[in-house]
C-alpha positions as CSV (number, residue, x, y, z in Angstrom):
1,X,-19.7,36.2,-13.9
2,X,-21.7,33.3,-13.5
3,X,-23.8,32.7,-10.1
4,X,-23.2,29.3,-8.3
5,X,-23.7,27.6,-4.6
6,X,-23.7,24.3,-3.4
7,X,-25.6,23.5,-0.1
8,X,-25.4,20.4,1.8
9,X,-28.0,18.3,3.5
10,X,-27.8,15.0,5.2
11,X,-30.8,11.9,4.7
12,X,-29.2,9.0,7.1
13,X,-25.7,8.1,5.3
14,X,-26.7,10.1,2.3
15,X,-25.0,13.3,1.3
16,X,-27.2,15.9,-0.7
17,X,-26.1,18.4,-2.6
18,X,-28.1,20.7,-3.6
19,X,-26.4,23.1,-6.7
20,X,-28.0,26.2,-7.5
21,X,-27.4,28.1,-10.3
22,X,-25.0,28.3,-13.2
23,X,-21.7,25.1,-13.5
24,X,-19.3,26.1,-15.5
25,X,-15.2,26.8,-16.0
26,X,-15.7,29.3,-13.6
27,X,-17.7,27.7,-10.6
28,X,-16.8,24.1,-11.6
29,X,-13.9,24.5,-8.7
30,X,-16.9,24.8,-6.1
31,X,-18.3,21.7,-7.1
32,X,-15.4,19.7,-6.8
33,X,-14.7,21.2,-2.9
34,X,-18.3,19.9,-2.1
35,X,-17.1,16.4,-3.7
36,X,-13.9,16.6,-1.9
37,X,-15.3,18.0,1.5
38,X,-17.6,14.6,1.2
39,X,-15.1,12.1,0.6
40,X,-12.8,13.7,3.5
41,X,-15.7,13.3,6.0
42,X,-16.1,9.8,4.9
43,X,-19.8,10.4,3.1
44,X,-19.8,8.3,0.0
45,X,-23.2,8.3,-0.8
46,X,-23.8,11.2,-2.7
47,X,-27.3,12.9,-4.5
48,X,-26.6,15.8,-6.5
49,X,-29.9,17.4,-6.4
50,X,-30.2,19.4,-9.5
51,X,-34.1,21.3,-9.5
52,X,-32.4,24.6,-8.9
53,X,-29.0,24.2,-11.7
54,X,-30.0,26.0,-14.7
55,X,-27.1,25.6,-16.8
56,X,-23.7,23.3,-17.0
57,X,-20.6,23.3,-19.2
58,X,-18.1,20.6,-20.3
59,X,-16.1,22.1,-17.3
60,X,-19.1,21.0,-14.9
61,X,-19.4,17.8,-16.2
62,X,-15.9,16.6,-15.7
63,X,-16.0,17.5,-12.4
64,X,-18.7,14.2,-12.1
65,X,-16.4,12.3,-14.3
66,X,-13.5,13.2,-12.0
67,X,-14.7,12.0,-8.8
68,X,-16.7,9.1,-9.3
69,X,-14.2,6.3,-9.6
70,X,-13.0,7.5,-5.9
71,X,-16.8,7.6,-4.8
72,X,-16.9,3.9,-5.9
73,X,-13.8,2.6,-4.6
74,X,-15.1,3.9,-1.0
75,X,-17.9,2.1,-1.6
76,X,-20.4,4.7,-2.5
77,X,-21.9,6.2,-5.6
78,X,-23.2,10.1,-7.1
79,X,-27.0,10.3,-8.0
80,X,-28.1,12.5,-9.6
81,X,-31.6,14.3,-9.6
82,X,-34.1,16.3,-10.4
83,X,-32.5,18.1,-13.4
84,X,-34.5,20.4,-15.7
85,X,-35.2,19.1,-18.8
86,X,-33.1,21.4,-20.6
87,X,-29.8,20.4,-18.7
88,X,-30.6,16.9,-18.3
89,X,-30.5,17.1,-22.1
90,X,-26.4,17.8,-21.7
91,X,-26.1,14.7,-19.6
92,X,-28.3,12.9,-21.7
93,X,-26.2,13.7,-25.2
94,X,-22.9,12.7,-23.7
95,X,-23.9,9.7,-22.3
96,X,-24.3,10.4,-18.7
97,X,-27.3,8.1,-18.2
98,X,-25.6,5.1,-19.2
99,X,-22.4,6.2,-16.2
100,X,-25.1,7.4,-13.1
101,X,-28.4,6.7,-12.1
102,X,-30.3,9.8,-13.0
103,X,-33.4,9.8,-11.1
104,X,-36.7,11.8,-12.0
105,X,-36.7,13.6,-8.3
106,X,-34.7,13.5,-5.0
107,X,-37.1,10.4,-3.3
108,X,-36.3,8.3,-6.1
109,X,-32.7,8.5,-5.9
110,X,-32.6,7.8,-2.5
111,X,-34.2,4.7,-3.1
112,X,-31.4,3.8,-5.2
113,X,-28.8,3.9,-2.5
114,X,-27.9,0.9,-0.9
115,X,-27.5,1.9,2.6
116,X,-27.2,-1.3,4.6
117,X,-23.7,-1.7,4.2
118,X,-23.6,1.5,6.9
């Protein structure tokens, strides 16, 4: 069974996750309550800090692809951060960059958020 948390931290308007572990079929559900829980508490700028998520599936992927039209329509976006090189490799291959900004580390994708519409 694969080991997986999500923990949440607040920078002004922004949302940070910060996943931990192992995404996949079977943990994939966790992410997308984080998503959800962020959206229903109106926080729509959200980082996904990943320094500490050591592997991700197809399953954990779509969870990204799932929300982030709804993210955007309430005029937010996902970041994404801090991946090791390994899993940034996954994104990488199916295109990811070209869909999210995917920053280098967590300061950098703050910077990218355009807060002063809060």
């Amino acid at each position: 069974m694969s080991n997986f948390s999500v923990g949440f931290r607040s920078q002004g308007s922004i949302q940070i996750l910060d996943l931990h572990g192992e995404l996949d079929a079977h943990t994939a559900a966790e992410l997308e309550a984080a998503i959800q829980k962020c959206q229903k508490d109106n926080r729509f700028h959200i980082l996904v800090n990943g320094a500490n998520l050591m592997y991700i599936s197809s399953a954990g992927l779509g969870v990204f692809m799932a929300y982030i039209e709804e993210v955007r329509e309430g005029g937010g976006d996902i970041k994404i951060a801090a991946l090791q090189p390994k899993v940034y490799n996954v994104f990488d291959l199916l295109g990811f960059p070209m869909l999210f900004d995917i920053l280098e580390d967590e300061a950098a994708a703050v910077s990218k958020f355009d807060v002063s519409a809060n």
